[in-house]
C-alpha positions as CSV (number, residue, x, y, z in Angstrom):
1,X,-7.7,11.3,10.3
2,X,-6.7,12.8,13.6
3,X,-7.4,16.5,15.5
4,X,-3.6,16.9,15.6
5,X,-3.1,16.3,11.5
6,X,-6.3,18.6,10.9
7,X,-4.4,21.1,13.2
8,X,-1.3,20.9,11.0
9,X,-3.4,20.9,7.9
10,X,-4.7,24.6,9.4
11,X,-1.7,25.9,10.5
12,X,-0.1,25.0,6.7
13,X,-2.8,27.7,5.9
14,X,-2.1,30.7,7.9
15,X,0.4,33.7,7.0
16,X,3.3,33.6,8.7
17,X,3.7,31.1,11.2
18,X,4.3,30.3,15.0
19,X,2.2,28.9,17.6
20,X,-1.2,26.7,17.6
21,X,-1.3,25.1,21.0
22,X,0.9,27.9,21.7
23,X,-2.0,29.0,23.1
24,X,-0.3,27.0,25.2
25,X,0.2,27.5,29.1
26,X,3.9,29.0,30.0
27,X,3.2,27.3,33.4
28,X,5.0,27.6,36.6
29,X,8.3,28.9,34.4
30,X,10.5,30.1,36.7
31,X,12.7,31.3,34.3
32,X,15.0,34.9,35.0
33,X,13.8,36.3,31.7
34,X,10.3,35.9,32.1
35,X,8.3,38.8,30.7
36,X,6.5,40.8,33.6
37,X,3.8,41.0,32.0
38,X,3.4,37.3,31.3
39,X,3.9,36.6,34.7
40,X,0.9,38.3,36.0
41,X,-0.9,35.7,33.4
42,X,0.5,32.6,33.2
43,X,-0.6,31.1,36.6
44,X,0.4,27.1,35.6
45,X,-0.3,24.7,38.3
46,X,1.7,21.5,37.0
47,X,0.4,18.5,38.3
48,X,3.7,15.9,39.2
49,X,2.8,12.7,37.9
50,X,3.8,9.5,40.5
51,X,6.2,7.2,38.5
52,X,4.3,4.1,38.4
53,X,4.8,0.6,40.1
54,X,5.9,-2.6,38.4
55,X,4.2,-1.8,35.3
56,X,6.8,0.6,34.4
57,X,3.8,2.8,33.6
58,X,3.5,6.4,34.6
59,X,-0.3,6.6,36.3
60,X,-1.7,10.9,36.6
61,X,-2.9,12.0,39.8
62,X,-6.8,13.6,40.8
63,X,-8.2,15.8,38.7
64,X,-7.6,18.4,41.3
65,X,-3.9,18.2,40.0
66,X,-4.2,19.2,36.2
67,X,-2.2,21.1,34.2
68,X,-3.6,24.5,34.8
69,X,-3.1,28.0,32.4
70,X,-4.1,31.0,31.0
71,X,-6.7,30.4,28.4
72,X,-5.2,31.2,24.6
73,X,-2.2,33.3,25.8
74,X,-0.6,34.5,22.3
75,X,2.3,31.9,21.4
76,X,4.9,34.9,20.6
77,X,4.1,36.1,24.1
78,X,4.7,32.7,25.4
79,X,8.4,32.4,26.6
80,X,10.6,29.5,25.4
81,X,14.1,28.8,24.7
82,X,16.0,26.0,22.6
83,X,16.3,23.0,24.2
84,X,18.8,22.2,26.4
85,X,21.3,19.6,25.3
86,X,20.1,17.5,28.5
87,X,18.7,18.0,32.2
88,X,14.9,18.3,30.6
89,X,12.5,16.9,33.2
90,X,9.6,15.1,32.2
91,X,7.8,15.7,28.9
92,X,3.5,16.9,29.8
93,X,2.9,17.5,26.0
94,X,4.0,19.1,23.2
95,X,2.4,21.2,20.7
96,X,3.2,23.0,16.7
97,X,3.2,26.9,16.8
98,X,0.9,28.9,14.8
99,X,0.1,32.4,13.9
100,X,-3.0,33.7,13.1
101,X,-3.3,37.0,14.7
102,X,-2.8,40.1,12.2
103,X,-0.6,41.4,15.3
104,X,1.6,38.6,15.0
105,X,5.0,39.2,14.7
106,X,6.6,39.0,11.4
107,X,9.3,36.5,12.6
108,X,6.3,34.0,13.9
109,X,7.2,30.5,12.4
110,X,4.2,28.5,12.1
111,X,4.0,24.5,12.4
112,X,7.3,24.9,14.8
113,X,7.5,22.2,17.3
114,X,7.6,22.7,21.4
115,X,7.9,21.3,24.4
116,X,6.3,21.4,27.7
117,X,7.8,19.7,31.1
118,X,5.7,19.3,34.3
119,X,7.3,21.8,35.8
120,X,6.1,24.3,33.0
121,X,9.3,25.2,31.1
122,X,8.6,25.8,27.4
123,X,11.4,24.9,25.0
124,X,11.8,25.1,21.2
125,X,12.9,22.1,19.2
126,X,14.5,23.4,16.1
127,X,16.3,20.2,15.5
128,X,12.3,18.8,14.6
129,X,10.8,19.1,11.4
130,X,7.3,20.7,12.4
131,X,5.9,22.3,8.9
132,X,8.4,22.5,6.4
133,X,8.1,25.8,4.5
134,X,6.5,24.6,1.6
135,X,3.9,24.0,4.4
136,X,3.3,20.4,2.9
137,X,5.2,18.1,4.4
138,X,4.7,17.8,8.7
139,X,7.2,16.2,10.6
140,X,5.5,13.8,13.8
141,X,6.9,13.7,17.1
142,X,5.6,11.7,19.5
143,X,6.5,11.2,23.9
144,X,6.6,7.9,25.7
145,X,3.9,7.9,28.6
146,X,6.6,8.7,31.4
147,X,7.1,11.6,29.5
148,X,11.1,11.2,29.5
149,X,11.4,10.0,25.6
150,X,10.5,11.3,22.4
151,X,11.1,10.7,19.3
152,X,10.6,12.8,16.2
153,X,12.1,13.3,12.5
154,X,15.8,15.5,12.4
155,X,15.8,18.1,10.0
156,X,19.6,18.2,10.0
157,X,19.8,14.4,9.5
158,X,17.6,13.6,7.4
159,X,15.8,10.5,9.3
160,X,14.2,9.6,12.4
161,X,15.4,9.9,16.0
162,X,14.6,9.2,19.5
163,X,16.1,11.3,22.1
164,X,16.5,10.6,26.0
165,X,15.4,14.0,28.1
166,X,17.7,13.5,31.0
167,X,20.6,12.5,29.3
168,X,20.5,14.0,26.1
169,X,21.3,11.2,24.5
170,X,19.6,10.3,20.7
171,X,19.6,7.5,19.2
172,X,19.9,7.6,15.2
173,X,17.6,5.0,12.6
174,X,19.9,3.4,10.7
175,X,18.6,4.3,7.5
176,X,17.8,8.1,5.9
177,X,14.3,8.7,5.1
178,X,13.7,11.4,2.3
179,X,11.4,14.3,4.0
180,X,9.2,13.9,1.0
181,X,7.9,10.2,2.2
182,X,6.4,12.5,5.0
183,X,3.8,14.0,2.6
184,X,0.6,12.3,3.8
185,X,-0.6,10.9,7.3
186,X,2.5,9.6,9.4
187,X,1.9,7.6,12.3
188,X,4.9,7.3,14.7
189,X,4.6,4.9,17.9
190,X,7.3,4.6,20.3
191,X,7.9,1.8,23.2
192,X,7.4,2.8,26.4
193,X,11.5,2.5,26.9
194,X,12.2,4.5,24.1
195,X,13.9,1.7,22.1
196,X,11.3,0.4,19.1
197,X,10.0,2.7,16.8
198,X,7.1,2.4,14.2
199,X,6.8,4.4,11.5
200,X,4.0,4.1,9.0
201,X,2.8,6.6,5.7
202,X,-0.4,6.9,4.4
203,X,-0.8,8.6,1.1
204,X,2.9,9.1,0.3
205,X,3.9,8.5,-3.0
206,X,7.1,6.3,-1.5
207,X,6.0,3.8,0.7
208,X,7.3,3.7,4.3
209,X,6.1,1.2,6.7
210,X,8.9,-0.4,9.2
211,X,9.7,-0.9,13.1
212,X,13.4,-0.1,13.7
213,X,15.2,-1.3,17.1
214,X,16.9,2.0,17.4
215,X,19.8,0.4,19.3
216,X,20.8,-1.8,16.9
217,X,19.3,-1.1,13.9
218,X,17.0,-3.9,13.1
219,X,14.2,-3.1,11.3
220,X,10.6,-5.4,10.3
221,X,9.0,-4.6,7.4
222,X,5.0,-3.5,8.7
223,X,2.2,-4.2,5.9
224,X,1.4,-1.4,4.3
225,X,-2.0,0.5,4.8
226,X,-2.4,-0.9,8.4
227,X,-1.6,2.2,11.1
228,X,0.4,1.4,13.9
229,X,-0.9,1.8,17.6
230,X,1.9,0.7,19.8
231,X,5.4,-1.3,20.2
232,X,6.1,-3.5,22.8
233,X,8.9,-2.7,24.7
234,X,10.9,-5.5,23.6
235,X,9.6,-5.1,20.1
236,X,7.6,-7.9,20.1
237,X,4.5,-7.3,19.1
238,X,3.8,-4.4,16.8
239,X,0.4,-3.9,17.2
240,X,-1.3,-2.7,13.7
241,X,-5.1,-2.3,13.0
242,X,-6.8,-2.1,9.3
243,X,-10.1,-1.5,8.9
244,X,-13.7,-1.8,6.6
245,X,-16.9,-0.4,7.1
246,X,-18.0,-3.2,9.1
247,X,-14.5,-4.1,11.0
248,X,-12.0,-3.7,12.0
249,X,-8.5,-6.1,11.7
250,X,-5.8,-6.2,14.8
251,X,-2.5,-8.4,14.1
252,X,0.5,-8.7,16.4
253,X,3.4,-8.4,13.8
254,X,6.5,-10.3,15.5
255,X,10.3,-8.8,15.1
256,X,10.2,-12.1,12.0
257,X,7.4,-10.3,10.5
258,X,4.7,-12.6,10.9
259,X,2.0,-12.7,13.7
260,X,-1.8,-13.1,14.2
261,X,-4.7,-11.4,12.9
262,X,-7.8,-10.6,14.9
263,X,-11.2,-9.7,13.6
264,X,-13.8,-7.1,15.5
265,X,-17.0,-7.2,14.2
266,X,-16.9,-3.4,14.0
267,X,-15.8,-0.9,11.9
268,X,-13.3,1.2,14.0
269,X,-9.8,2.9,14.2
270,X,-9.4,4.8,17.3
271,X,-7.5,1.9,19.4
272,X,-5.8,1.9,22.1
273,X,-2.2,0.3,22.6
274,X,-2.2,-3.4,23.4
275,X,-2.1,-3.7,27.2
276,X,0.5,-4.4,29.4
277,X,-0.1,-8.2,29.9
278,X,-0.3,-8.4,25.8
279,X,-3.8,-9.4,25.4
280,X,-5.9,-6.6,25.5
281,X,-7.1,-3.9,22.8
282,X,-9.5,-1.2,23.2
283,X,-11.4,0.9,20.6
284,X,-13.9,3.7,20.5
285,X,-17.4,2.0,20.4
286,X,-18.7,3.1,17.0
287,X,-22.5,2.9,15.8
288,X,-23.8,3.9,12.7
289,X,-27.5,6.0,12.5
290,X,-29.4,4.6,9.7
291,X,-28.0,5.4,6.4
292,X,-26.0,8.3,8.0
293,X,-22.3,8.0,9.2
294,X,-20.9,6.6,12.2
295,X,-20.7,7.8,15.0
296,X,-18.9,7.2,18.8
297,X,-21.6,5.6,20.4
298,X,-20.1,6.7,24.3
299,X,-19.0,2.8,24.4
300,X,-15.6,1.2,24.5
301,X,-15.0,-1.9,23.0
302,X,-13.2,-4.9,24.7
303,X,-11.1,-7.4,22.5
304,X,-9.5,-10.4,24.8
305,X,-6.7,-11.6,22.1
306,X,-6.5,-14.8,24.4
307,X,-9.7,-15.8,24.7
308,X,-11.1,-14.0,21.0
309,X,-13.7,-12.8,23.2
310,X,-15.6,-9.2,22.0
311,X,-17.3,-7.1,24.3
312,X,-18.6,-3.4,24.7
313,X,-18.9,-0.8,27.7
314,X,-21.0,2.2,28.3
315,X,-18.2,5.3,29.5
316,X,-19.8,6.8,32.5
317,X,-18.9,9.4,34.8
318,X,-18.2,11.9,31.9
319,X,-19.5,15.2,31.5
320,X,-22.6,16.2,29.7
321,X,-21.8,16.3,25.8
322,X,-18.5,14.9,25.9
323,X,-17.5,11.8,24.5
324,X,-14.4,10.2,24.2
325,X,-12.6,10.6,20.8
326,X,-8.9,9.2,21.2
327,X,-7.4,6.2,23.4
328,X,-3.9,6.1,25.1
329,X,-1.8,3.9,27.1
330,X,-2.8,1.9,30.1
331,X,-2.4,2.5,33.7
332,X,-2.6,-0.8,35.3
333,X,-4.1,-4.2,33.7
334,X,-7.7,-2.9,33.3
335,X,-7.7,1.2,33.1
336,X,-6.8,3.1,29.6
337,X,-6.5,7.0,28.6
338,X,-9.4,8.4,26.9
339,X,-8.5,11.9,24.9
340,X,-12.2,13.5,25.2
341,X,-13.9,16.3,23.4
342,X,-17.1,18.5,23.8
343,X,-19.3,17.5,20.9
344,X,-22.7,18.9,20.3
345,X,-25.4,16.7,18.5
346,X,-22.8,14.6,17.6
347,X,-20.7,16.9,15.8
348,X,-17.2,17.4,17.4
349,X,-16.7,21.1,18.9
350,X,-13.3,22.2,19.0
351,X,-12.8,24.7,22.3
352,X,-10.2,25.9,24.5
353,X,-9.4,22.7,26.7
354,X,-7.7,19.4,25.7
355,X,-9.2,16.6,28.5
356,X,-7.4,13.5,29.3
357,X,-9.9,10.7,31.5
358,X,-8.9,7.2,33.0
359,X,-11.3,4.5,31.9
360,X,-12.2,1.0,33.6
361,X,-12.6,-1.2,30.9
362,X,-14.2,-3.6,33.3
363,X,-17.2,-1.0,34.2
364,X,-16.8,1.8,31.8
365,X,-16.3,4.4,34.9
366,X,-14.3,7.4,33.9
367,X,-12.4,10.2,36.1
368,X,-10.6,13.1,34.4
369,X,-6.4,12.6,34.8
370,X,-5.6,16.1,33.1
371,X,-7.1,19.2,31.2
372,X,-4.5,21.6,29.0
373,X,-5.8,24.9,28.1
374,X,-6.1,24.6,24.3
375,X,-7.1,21.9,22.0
376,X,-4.5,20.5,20.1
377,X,-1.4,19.1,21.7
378,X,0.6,15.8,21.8
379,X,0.0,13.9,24.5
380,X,2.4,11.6,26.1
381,X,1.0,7.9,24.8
382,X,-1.8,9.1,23.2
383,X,-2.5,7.3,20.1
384,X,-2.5,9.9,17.6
């Protein structure tokens, strides 16, 4: 359903196991025990990101400022260490670990979760469940758009948790979740505060479904079979889509359970989180070729919860062939993150770059916020 679960899905099928997105830039890492040699390769050049205004959002700079690296350095000759029980800047992604070079070390561990800040240090989460060694069942983790919270499923514990970067602090869900309710498509979606977390499965044989405060322990029951897209930071509303071949369904589930439900003339999936203001969705404009399947169609689509108003935009300003695949959280009231990808007659090509672009909704023009060197990572409030 998404690049990042079909990533999982391939490293579950390689021999021994490490680093994927490994391939992964070991940026500006001024760490002592830096390998010589990787030094001479690993020029990083990590964009800062301004913290944002009153929106409490976190908006990229230029282009010019992008996460810069070494194009598919070898995970094991990527340097990391565990990470630190707090002082971690800023989350810029995170990525699993794969190994599928014969030269691989033998003490590669595939499906492994890590961490990269803006200022290019690497670190290991252990405490994640990445790909459990069965290689079945795939832990999620997911980062807030300020990059400063994530939240992903504890091994040791046995249920979910959200953990400050700064302070090291976690907080714990109140209830266990077995690890085998995580054997099919989890979505995880965190508030931008780190407080509210939605969890749903799809294809488990245990249902799981639920928004937990994870402050005090309050959880809403979700409907199942509708994924998640975002949680408002006071928890109010959930955002969750379902969808046909026609349309697609949006409803804004309140902390009681209960909430509208908007229809889009369109079938669709890809959304974006509810906007700031709580009014506004986005999805990837979708068109289907005569009989054949569909297809982005290089629009976004507009849907004004206030006014049940549906529109569509043409994306300009990208490059040749590339088309927007994913959408993100906003940057102000009327510009939202586009994940986009190379495709070639409409067939999705999977290269060495991960692009991040800034989209007005109100004109459709686009300007890229971010490129990382490989293609699979987690991106801080990407809807994935």
């Amino acid at each position: 359903m998404t690049r990042l679960h079909d990533t999982l899905h391939r490293i579950a099928d390689e021999a021994p196991a490490v680093d994927l997105a490994d391939r992964a830039v070991r940026g500006s890492r001024r760490r002592r025990r830096r390998r010589t040699a990787l030094a001479a390769v690993a020029a990083v050049i990590a964009g800062g990101l301004a913290v944002g205004g009153g929106t409490g959002l976190l908006p990229f700079r230029p282009a010019h400022d992008t996460v810069a690296s070494p194009v598919n350095p070898r995970s094991w000759e990527i340097e990391s260490s565990p990470l630190p029980d707090s002082g971690v800047g800023p989350l810029a992604y995170a990525y699993p670990t794969s190994c599928p070079d014969r030269d691989a070390p033998p003490d590669c561990e595939s499906g492994a979760w890590r961490v990269v800040t803006r200022d290019g240090e690497t670190y290991d989460v252990p405490q994640a469940l990445g790909l459990d060694s069965g290689g079945e069942i795939r832990g999620p983790l997911t980062i807030t758009p300020d990059g400063r919270f994530m939240a992903y499923y504890s091994r040791r514990d046995g249920t979910f948790k959200v953990r400050d970067l700064e302070s090291g602090k976690e907080l714990t869900a109140p209830s266990k979740v077995e690890k085998e309710q995580l054997n099919g498509e989890v979505f995880l979606r965190l508030s931008d505060d780190g407080r509210h977390l939605a969890v749903t499965v799809f294809g488990s044989s245990k249902r799981l479904a639920v928004s937990i405060d994870m402050r005090n322990g309050r959880t809403t029951g979700l409907p199942s079979g509708w994924m998640p897209v975002s949680v408002a930071n006071d928890g109010d509303p959930i955002t969750v889509v379902d969808w046909t071949d026609t349309s697609s369904t949006v409803r804004l589930i309140s902390p009681r359970g209960d909430g509208p439900a908007y229809v889009i003339p369109e079938y669709g999936q890809r959304f974006s989180a509810l906007s700031p203001d709580g009014r506004t969705i986005v999805k990837i404009g979708m068109t289907r070729n005569g009989d054949g399947p569909l297809d982005e169609d290089g629009t976004l689509g507009v849907y004004d919860t206030v006014e049940k108003s549906w529109s569509k935009v043409e994306i300009r300003g990208l490059p040749d062939d590339t088309v927007a695949l994913r959408l993100g959280h906003w940057l102000d009231g009327t510009t939202v993150t586009a994940w986009t990808v190379v495709s070639a007659d409409g067939h999705r090509q999977d290269d060495d770059t991960t692009t991040v672009h800034a989209v007005d909704i109100t004109t459709g023009q686009a300007r890229l916020l971010r490129t990382y060197p490989f293609p699979d990572v987690v991106v801080p409030g990407m809807v994935q």
